[in-house]
Each structure stands twice: as C-alpha cells, then as structure tokens.
C-alpha positions as CSV (number, residue, x, y, z in Angstrom):
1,X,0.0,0.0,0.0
2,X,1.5,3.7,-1.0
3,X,0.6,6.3,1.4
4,X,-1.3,9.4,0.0
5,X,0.5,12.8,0.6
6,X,-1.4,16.0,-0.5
7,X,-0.1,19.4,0.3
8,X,-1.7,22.8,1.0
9,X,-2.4,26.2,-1.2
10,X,-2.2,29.4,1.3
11,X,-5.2,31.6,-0.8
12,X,-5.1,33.9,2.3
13,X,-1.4,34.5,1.9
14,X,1.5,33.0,2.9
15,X,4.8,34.1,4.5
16,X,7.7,33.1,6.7
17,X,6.2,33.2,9.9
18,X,2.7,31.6,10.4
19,X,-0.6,33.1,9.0
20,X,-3.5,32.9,11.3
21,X,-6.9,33.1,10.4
22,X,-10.1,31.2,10.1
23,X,-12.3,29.3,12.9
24,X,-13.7,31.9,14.7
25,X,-11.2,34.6,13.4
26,X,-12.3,37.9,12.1
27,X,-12.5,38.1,8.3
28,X,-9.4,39.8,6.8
29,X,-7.3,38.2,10.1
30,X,-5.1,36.5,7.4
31,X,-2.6,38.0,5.5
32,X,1.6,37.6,4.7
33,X,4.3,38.9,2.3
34,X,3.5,36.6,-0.2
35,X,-0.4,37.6,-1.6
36,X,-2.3,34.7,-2.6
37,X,-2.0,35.5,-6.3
38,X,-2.2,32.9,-9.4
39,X,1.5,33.3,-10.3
40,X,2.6,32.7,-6.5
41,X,-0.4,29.6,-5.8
42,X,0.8,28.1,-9.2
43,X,4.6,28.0,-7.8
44,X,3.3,26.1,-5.0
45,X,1.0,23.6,-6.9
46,X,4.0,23.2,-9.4
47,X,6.6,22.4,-6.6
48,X,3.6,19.6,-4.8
49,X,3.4,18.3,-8.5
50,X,7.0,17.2,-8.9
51,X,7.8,16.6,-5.5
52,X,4.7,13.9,-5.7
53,X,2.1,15.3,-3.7
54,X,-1.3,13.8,-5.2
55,X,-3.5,16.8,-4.7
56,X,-3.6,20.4,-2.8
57,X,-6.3,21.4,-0.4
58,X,-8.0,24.4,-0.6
59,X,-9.3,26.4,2.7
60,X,-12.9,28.1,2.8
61,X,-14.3,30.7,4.3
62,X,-14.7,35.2,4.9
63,X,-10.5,34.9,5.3
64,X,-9.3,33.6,2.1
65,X,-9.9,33.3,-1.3
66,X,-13.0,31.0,-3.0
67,X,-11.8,27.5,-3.4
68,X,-13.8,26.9,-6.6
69,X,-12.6,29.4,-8.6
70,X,-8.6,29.2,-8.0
71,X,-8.6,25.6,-8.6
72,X,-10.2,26.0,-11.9
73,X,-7.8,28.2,-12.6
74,X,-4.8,26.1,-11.0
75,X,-5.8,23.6,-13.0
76,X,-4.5,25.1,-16.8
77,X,-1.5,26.1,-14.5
78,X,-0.7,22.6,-13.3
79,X,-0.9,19.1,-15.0
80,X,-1.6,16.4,-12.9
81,X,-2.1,17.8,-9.3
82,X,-5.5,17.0,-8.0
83,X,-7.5,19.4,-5.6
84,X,-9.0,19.2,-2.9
85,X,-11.8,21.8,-2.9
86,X,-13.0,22.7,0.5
87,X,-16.7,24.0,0.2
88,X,-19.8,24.7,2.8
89,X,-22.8,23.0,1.6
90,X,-25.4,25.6,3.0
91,X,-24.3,27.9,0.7
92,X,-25.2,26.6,-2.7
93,X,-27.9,24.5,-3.8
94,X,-27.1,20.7,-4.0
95,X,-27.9,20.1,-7.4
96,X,-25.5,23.1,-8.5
97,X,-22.9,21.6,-7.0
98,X,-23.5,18.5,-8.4
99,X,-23.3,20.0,-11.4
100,X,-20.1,22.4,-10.5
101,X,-18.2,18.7,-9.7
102,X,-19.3,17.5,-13.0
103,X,-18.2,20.1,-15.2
104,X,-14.7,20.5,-13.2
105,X,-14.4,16.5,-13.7
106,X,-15.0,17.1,-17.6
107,X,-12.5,20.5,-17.9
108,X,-9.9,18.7,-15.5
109,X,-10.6,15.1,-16.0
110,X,-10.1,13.3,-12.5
111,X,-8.2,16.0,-10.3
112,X,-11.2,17.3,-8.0
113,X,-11.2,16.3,-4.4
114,X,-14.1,17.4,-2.3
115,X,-13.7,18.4,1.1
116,X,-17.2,19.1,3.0
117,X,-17.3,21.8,5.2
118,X,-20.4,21.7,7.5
119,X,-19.5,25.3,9.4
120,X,-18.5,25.2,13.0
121,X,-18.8,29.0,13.4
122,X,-22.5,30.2,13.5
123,X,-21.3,33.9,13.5
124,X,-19.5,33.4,10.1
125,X,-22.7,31.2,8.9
126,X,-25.2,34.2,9.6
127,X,-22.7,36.3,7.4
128,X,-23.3,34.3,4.7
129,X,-27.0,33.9,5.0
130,X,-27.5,30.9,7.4
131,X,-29.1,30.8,10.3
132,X,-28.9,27.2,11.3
133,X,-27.7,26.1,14.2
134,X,-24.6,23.4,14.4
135,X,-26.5,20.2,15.0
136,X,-29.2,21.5,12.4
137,X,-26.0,22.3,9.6
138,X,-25.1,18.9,10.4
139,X,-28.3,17.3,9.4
140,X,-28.6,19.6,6.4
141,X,-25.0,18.7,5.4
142,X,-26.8,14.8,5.6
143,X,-29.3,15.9,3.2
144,X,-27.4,17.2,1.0
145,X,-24.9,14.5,0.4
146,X,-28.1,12.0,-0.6
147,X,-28.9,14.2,-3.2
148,X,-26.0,14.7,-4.4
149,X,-24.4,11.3,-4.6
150,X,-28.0,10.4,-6.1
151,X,-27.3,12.6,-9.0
152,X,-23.9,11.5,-9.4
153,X,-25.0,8.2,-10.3
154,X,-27.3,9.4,-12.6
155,X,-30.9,9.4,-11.2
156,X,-33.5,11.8,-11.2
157,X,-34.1,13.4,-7.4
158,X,-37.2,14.6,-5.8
159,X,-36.8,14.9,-1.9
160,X,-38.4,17.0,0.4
161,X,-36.2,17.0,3.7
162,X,-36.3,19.1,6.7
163,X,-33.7,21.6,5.3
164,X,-33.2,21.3,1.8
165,X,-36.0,20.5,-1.2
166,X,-34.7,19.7,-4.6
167,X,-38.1,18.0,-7.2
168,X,-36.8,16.0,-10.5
169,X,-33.8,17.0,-10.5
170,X,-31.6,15.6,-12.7
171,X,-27.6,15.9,-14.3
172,X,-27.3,16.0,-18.1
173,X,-24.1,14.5,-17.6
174,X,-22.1,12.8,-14.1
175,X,-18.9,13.5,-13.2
176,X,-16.3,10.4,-14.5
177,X,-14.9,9.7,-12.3
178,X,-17.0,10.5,-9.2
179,X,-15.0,12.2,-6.8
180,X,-14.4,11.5,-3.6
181,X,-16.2,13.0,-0.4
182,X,-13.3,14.0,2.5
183,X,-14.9,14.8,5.6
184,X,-14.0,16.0,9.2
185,X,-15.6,16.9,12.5
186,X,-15.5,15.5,16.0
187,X,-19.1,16.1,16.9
188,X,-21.5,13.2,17.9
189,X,-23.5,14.6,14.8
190,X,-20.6,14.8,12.3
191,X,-20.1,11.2,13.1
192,X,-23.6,10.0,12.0
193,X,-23.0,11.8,8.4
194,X,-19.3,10.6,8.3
195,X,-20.5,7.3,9.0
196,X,-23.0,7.5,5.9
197,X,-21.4,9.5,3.1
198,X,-18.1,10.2,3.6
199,X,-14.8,8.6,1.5
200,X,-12.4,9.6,3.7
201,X,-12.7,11.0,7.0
202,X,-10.0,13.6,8.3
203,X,-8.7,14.6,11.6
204,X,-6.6,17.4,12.9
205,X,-3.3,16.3,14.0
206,X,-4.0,14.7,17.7
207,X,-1.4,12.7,19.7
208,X,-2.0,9.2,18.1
209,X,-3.3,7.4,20.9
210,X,-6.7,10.2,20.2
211,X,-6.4,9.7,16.4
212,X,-6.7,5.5,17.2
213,X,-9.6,6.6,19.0
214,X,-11.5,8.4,16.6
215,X,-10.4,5.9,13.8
216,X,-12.0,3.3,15.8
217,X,-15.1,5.6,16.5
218,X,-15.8,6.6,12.8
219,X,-15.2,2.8,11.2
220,X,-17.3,1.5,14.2
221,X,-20.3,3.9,13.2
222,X,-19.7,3.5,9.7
223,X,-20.0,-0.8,9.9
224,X,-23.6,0.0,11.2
225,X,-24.0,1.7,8.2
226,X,-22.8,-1.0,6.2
227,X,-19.7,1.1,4.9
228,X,-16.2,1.3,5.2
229,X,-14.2,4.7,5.4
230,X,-10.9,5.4,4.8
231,X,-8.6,7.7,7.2
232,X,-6.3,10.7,6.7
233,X,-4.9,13.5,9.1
234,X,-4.4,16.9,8.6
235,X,-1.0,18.4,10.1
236,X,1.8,21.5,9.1
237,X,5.5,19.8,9.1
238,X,8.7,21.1,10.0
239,X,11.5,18.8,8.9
240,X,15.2,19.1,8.5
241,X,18.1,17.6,7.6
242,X,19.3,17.2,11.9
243,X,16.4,17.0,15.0
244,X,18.0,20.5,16.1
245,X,18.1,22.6,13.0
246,X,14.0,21.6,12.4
247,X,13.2,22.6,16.7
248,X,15.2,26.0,15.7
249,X,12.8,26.7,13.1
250,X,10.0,25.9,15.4
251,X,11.2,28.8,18.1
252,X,12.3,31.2,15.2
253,X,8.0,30.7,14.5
254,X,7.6,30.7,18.4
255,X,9.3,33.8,19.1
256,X,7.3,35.8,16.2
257,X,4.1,35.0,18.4
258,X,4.1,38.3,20.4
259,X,1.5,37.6,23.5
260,X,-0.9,39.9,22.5
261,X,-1.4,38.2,19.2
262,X,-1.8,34.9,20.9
263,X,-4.1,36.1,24.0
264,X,-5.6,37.5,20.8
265,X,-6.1,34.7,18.7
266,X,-6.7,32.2,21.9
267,X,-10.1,34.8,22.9
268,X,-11.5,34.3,19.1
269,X,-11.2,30.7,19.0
270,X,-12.6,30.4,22.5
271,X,-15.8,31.4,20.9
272,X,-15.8,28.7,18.6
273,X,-18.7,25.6,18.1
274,X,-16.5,23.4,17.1
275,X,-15.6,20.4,18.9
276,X,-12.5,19.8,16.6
277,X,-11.1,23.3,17.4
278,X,-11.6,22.7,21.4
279,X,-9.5,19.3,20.8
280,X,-6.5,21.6,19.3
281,X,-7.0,24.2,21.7
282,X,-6.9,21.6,24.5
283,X,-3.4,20.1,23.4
284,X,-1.6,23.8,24.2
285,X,-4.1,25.5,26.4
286,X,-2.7,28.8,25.2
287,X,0.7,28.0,27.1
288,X,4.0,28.9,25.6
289,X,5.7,25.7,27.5
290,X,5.1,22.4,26.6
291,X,4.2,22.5,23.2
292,X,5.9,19.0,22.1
293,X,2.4,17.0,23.5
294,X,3.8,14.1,21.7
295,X,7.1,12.9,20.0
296,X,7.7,15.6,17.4
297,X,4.1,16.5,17.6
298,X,4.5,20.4,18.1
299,X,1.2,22.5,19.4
300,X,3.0,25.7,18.8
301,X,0.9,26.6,15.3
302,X,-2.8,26.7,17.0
303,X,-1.8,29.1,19.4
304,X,-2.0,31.9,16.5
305,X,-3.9,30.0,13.4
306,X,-7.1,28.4,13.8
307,X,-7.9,25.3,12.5
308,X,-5.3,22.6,12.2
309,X,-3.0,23.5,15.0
310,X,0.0,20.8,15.2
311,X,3.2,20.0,13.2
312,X,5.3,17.1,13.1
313,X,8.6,19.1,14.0
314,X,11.9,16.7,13.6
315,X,14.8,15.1,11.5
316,X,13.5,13.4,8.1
317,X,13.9,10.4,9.6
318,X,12.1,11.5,13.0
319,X,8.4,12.8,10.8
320,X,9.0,9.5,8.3
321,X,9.0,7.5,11.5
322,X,5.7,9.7,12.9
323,X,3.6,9.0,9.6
324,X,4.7,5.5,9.5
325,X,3.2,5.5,13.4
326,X,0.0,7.0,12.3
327,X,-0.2,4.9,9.3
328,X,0.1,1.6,11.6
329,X,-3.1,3.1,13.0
330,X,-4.8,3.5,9.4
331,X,-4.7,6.7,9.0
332,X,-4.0,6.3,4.9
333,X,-3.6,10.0,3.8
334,X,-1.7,13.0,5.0
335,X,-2.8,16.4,4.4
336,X,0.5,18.3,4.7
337,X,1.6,22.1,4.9
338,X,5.0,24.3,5.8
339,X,5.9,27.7,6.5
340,X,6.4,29.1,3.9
341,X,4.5,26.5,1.6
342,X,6.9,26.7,-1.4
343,X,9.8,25.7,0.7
344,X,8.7,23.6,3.0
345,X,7.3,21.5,0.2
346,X,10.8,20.7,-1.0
347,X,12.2,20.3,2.5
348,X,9.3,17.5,3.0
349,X,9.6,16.5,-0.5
350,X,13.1,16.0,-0.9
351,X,13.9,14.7,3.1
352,X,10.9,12.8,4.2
353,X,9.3,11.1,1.1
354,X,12.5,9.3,0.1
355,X,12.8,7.6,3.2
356,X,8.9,6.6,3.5
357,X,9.8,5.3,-0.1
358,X,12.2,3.0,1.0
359,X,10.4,2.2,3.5
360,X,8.0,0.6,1.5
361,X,5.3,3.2,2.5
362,X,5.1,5.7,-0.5
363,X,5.4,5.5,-4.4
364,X,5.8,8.9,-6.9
365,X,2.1,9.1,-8.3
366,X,3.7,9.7,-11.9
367,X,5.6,7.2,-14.0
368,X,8.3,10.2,-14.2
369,X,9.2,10.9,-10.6
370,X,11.2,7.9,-10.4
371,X,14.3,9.9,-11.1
372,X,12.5,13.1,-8.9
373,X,12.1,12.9,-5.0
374,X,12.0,8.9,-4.3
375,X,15.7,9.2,-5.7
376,X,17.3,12.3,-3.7
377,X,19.6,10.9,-1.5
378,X,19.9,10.9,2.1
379,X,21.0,13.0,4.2
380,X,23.1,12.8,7.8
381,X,21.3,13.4,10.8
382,X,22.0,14.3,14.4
383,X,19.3,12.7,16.8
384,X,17.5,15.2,19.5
C-alpha cells in the first residue's frame, strides 16, 4: 500500500512566519508577504506536482480566497495535481454543485477532491446567509450528500427533507470519475454523516493514541451503516536535515508569536462551536511551555492559526517515523503544509518522502518521478 501525501495552497497569503486566520477569526485576520496570487499559488502547486504530492487542499471561508474558482484556474497552470476543494454546503444549492463537480471533472478530468465543510462557526454562517444552528448544519450537510451522490449516479431526485428540497432533479451529464467525499468533524453529529457519506474521513493532527480513538469511533459507526471509510490527518511539518536545525525553526515561528497576538487569537477561537477546534485548543491551552504533546508532535501553530493546530517538527527520519506511526493506526492520507508552503514543500519532498519510499510506505504518483524525489539521496542526521 502507498501512502497518499497532499499538500496545502495558502489563498489567504502565505509568508515566513505563520498566518492565522479562520475558525472563529475575524474576516481579513489572514494575511503575509506573499499575496495569494495565481503566479505565487501556481509556484506552490508546481513544486507539490514534482515533489509527488497527489493533490492540494483548498481552505474556505470570509478569510481567504473562493476554493472553486482558484482551482479551476490552478488547473491550466498545473498538470496532474489534484484538488481538494473545500466547500460549505449551505451555501449553494445541491444540485449546482452536483453539477459544479461535474463540469470540473470534464475540464480537469479526474483531479477534483471534495472536502465538506459543515461550518463550526454560526457567526460566520449568519454572514453568509445561514441561520442554522450546528446540530441542524449537520443534518442539512446529511441531506445534501443523498442528493447529491443520487445525482452522481445518474438518477432523477425529488426529496423534500427538513432543510433542503430539490423535485426532479436531474444531471445531463455525471462527473467520470466520481470524486471522492473528504470529511472532518468530531461532533457526535458529524459522526452520523461521516459514517453515511463520507470517503475519507479527516482529523486534525491529535497525539496518536486520540487519532486511534476516533479511527475506531468513525469505522465503528460506519459498519452499522454498512460502509467502510478510509482515514487521513491533517498536520503542518517542519523537517530538516538534523532534529536540532528543524526545533530552531520551530522557536524562530515561536518567538514571532508576540502575547498579544496569541491572547488575541486564543479569545476568538474560545468562541468557537467546534468540537475539533476545542480538541486543538486543549493540546496547548494557550501555554507557551510544553508545546511538544507528543514525539515531534509540536502544538505551537494553534496558538496563532485556527484550525489545524499541530506540526510534526523533527529530522526526516524522525516525521518518516511519525507518519509511518500513524499509518500503523490506518490513517492512509496526509494532508501536509509548511511555513512558507513553497519551501517547506521541498524540504518535505526532498527529506521525508525518500525515506517513506524506502520504507515501503510511499510510491511517486507519476511514472516520471522515479528519477524526482524517491531518488534524492539521504542526508546525515543528528538525533535530538
């Protein structure tokens, strides 16, 4: 079995320190030297291609830049990167974007990923029109995966459910291939719809002993559904050639938190619904001290970015050894990102991937990288 490995486009702006924003943070709270532009989102998605990266995933919400749209754009930029396409489902009708997945399918054949975001933040919802509640999102996110999938496979759909009411709908053509439905949330409710509808269902970056346990959680609910999901994490990564040159990087980022941006930050993600975001807020506590919660697990990020809140901070051989620990748990793909995200693509790239490679863990996803990453060779390493 190859491991998956996707990597990460900034469209809020990237930079060399970290760029906060989103879950519960005020629209416009992202930001960096390097604007989210074409030219600077198609370096990124060019280095992730030839490093080996299988697709990119895109963020959504008030604090960056509409998935949809830069992908489809990405996409004439790139040539076989996939993407991941994070999207709300309250905001657009289902049968639109049934048909938005169908006609990126046909212009990009096979490179869309869809990443379902129910909303955790009711403030940001009631920006955008919706007033539902989070239990009442979840159940609307339900609804609108059935119709959906039902269109995908090509059947006309009437359905009158408690949110959402679609009658004889109908594609005049389904996306080839169908692409696949990534999901996340740690809610009792996100588990039911998980459990039904999801491909692969994501987790922040816990210490591995929580990710077993919600592995074990999601497959058990999804066996009483009749289903079987597969499993990938979402973390940032900072690896280097020695243990101690990656753990400077991670107090060079450390020291650009000043404490008023992080009792900041800390107060607006307080705020939030989601149970995810209490999980990474849990691991630091908004402490400076104690950051590493596991080995080369790093809490540092989530104490100024909201969201996915950890890195795997360590030699290459250090974060192979982490992924290979969460893969033993069947966790399957890694959803990957770096400060900034055109370097640290190479760093991961060019350090980590080789080794999983040898390892037996990872192949190049194109005929032509076998002379690319798998082949860079190693590099010597001190041990922390």
């Amino acid at each position: 079995m190859s491991l998956t490995f996707h990597w990460f486009l900034p469209t809020y702006g990237d930079s060399r320190h970290v760029v906060g924003g989103g879950h519960g943070l005020p629209a416009g709270a992202a930001g960096g030297q390097r604007p989210a532009d074409l030219g600077y989102l198609t370096q990124i998605g060019r280095a992730a291609e030839q490093l080996g990266f299988v697709g990119a995933l895109t963020p959504t919400g008030a604090w960056c830049e509409d998935a949809w749209l830069t992908t489809a754009m990405l996409a004439r930029e790139t040539e076989r990167l996939k993407f991941l396409v994070a999207f709300r489902p309250g905001f657009v009708s289902p049968t639109l974007a049934a048909q938005m997945a169908a006609t990126f399918q046909r212009h990009a054949p096979g490179r869309l990923l869809l990443n379902i975001v129910t909303g955790g933040e009711s403030h940001e919802q009631r920006a955008y029109g919706d007033f539902l509640d989070k239990d009442a999102r979840y159940a609307r996110t339900g609804e609108f995966l059935s119709i959906v999938r039902d269109l995908w496979r090509g059947e006309t759909v009437t359905l009158k459910g408690e949110h959402l009411q679609v009658e004889e709908a109908k594609l005049a053509r389904v996306p080839d291939p169908v692409p696949p439905v990534y999901f996340g949330g740690s809610s009792p409710a996100a588990g039911v719809v998980a459990a039904r509808h999801s491909d692969v269902y994501l987790t922040w970056g816990e210490p591995p002993a929580q990710v077993a346990e919600k592995i074990e959680w999601i497959r058990g609910l999804a066996a009483k559904e009749g289903r079987t999901v597969r499993f990938g994490i979402r973390l940032h990564v900072i690896t280097r050639d020695t243990a101690d040159q990656a753990w400077a990087e991670a107090r060079r980022l450390l020291e650009g938190f000043s404490p008023d941006a992080i009792k900041a930050v800390q107060a607006g993600l307080a705020r939030s619904e989601s149970e995810g975001q209490r999980r990474m807020l849990a691991l630091h506590g908004g402490s400076t001290d104690g950051l590493e919660i596991s080995p080369n697990l790093w809490a540092g990020i989530g104490l100024v970015r909201g969201g996915a809140g950890t890195a795997l901070v360590g030699s290459h051989t250090e974060v192979a050894e982490r992924i290979e620990e969460y893969s033993r748990l069947g966790i399957e793909e890694f959803i990957m990102s770096g400060h900034p995200h055109v370097e640290e693509a190479y760093w991961f790239g060019e350090g980590v991937l080789p080794r999983l490679a040898e390892a037996g863990l990872w192949t190049h996803p194109s005929a032509a990288g076998t002379s690319g990453a798998a082949s860079v060779p190693f590099a010597a390493e001190v041990g922390r």
